[in-house]
N, C-alpha and C positions, 0 to 999 in steps of 0.2 A: 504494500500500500504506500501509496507516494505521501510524501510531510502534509500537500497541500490536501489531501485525503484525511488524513489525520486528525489537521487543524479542524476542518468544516466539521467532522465526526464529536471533536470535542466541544468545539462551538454548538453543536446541536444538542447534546450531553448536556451542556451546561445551562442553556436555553429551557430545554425540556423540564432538567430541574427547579428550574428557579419558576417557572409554570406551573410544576405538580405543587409545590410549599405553597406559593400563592394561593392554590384553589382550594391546597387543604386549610389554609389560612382561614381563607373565607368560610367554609365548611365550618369552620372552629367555631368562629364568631359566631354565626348563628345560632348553632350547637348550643354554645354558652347559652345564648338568649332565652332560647326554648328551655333549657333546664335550671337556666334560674341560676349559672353559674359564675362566680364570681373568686379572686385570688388577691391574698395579699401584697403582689409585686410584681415587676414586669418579668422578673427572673421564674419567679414558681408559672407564671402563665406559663412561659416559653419552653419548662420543663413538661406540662399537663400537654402542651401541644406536640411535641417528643412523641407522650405516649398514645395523643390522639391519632395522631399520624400511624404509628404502627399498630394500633388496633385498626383504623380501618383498611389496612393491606393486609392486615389479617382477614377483619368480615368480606373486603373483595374479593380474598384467595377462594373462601371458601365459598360464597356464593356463584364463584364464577366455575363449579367444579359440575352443575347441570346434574349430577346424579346425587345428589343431599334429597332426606325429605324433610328437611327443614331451613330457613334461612337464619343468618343473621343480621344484626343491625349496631347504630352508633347510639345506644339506649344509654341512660343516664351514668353508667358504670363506667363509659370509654376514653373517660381521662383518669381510668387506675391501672396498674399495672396488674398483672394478672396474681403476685404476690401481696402487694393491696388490698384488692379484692378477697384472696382467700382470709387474710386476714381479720376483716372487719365483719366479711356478710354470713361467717357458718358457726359455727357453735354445739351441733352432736359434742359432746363430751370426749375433750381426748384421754382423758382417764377411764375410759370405757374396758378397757382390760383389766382395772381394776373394781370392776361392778361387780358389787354383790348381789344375785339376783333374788329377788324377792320371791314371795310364795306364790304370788300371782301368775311367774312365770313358768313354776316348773310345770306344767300341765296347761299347754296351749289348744284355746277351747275348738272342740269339732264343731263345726254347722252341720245342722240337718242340710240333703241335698234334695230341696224343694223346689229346683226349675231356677233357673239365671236367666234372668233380661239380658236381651242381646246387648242392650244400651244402659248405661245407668247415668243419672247429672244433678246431681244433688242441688244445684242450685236453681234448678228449677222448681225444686219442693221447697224453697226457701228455707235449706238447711243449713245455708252454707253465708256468713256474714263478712260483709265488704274484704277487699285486700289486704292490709296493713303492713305496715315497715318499720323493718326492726330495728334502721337507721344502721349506726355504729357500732350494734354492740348484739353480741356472739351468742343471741338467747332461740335462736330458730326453734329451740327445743319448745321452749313455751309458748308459743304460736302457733305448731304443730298439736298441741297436747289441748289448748281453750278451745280450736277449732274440731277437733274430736267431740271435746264433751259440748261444745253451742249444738253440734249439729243433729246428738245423740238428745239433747235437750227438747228443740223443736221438733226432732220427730216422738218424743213419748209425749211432751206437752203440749207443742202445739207454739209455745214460743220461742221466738228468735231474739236470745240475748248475750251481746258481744260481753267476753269476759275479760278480767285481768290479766295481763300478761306482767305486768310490774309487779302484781302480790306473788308472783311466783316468785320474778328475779330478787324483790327484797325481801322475802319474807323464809323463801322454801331452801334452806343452806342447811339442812344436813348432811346431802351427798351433792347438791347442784352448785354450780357455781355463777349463777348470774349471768353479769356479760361476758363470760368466762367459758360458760359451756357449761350443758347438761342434760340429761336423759328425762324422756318423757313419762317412764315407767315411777321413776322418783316426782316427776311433776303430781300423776294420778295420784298415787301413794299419799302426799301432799293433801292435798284436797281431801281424800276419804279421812285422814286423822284430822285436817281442821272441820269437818264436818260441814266447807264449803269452799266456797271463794265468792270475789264479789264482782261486780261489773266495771268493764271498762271506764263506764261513763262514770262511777261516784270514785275508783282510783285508776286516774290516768297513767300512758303509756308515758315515760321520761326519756326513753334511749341511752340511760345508765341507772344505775346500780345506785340506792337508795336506804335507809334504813326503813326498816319495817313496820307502816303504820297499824300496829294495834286495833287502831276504833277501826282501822278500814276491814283487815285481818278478822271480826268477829263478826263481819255482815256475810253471812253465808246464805247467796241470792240464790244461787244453782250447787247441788249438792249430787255426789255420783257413790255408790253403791261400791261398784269392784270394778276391775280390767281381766282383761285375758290377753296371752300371746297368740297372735294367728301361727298356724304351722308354719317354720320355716320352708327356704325353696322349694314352695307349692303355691303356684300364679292360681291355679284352680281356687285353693282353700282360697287367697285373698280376694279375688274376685268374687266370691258366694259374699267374704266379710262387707265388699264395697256395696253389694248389691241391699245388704241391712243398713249400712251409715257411712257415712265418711271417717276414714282410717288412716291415723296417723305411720308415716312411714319414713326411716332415715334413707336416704341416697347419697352418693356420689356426686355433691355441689361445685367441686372445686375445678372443676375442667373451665379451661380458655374459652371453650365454644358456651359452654351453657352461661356463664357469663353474661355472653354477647347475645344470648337467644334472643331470638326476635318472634317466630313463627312456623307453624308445623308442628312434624312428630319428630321431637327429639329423637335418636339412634345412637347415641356418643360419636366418636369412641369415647369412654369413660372407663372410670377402675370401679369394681363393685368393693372399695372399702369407703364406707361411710363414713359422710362428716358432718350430713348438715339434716336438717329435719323439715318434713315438708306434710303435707295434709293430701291423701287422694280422695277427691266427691266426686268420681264416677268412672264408666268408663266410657267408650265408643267404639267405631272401626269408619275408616277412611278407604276410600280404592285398593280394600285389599287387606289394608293395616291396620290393626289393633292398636289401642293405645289406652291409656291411662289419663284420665283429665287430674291435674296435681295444681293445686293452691299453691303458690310458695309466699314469703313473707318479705317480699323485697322492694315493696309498692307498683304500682297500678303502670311504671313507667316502662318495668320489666318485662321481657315476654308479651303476652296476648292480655293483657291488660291484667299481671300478675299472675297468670296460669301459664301451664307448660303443659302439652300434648305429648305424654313421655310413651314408648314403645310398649307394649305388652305383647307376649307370646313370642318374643324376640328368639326362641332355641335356646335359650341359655337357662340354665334353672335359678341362677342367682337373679334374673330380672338386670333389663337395663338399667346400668350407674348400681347394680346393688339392691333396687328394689324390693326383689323378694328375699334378700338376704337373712339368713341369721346366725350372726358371727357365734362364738363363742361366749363375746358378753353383749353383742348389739344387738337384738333381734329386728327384722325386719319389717316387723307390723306389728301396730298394738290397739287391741280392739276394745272399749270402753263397754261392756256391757250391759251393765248396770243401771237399773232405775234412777231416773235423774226426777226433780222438782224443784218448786222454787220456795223456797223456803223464807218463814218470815227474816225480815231483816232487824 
């Protein structure tokens, strides 16, 4: 190649470049506007646009791969780096090897097999209460565990009542740890020895760790009986479960791609070891594919307006990301059974 080949080669190189920054520039700006995002200096912006930039040649790579059945996008999350992100948005318990399992678990309950809806959607039964975001702080566990017993509640009662998720993180610290992380099986637990919990609305969400208000801790508005384990990798058993209520379930949060979900049925690739807790109200099937409809707790910006269409009947017995998982101390579904009501306050 001659010098004067070179030069124009580099000069177009260097043009091209200063083109793509540009647009992602602009991309940014906007970006920000719409999510309401703002930085204390021109240096942290110029860092956030760093990783805006390479998140979205990540979401282009993969959308531009035509055989995905899901997309992604540049959703509130794509000025964190993919270490960031795991850090703040999951919370499953990493001391979960060290779980002692309760009595509840050792005898995971059988369902009668009385016929499966091809389709199940809990929130169309109005069992299932708005999105919520856990913000900064690592309690997905108690999001997944309120959203079990609201939806076990409205369907024995009849009412749809958003609950506490701050009475768990400040109140429930015998084995939970807050914004720290912690298992939903110790959430229920919780609840059945205070002989309740109380509602979102009379103790609000904080997005940290608080001490434990007493008067709030004694108004027990919704009260639950017992829990059970669904059978481990058995998609059968947990689908009869989804088909009674919505079931809380830990997966495999931490992947680059579910991050950036935007829409579709989830597929990973993902690792089936658990980290983050998530709520399944129903199920479906699309052209072909089964899937899972899964609540998560990341607000309404995330995903299909906070839900994810995650794989079912994937071939794998552990379920996609882990779903049907149940480790040695995690188990992969946990079914509230128990008579709920509202109890004076």
């Amino acid at each position: 190649m001659s010098k004067l080949s070179l030069l124009l080669l580099l000069l177009f190189t260097l043009h091209f470049s200063h083109h793509l920054s540009e647009s992602s520039s602009e991309l940014f700006d906007s970006w920000c506007k719409k999510h309401g995002k703002t930085y204390p200096s021109e240096q942290e912006r110029q860092y956030r646009l760093k990783i805006f930039e390479d998140n979205l040649e990540f979401v282009n790579h993969h959308n531009s791969l035509g055989n995905s059945t899901y997309t992604l996008a540049l959703n509130a999350y794509a000025d964190l780096t993919h270490h960031e992100f795991r850090s703040s948005k999951l919370g499953l318990s990493s001391s979960a090897n060290d779980f002692i399992r309760l009595k509840h678990s050792e005898n995971p309950v059988q369902l009668p097999d009385l016929g499966i809806p091809d389709s199940v959607d809990w929130r169309n039964q109005g069992a299932v209460t708005n999105v919520k975001d856990q913000g900064n702080c690592g309690a997905c566990w108690a999001f997944s565990a309120t959203g079990a017993i609201e939806g076990v509640n409205k369907i024995v009662t009849g009412s749809l009542v958003s609950l506490s998720e701050q009475e768990l993180i400040d109140c429930d610290r015998s084995y939970n740890e807050g914004c720290d992380g912690g298992l939903m099986d110790y959430a229920y637990q919780f609840v059945i020895d205070n002989h309740g919990i109380d509602t979102e609305k009379d103790y609000p969400y904080q997005a940290k760790q608080k001490s434990c208000n007493r008067n709030k801790l004694a108004r027990h508005v919704v009260t639950i009986d017992g829990y059970a384990d669904v059978p481990p990798n058995n998609e059968k058993e947990l689908q009869k479960a989804v088909a009674v209520q919505p079931v809380s379930v830990g997966i495999c949060g931490s992947e680059r791609a579910f991050q950036l979900y935007s829409k579709g049925i989830f597929s990973g690739p993902c690792s089936t070891s658990v980290d983050h807790a998530v709520l399944i109200v129903g199920y479906g099937s699309e052209n072909g594919v089964d899937y899972w409809i899964v609540k998560n707790s990341w607000g309404t910006s995330w995903g299909m307006n906070g839900f994810v269409h995650m794989q079912r009947n994937s071939g794998d017995k552990s379920g996609i990301c882990g779903i049907n998982v149940r480790l040695a101390v995690v188990h992969g579904a946990f079914l509230v059974y128990a008579q709920l009501g509202n109890a004076a306050s």
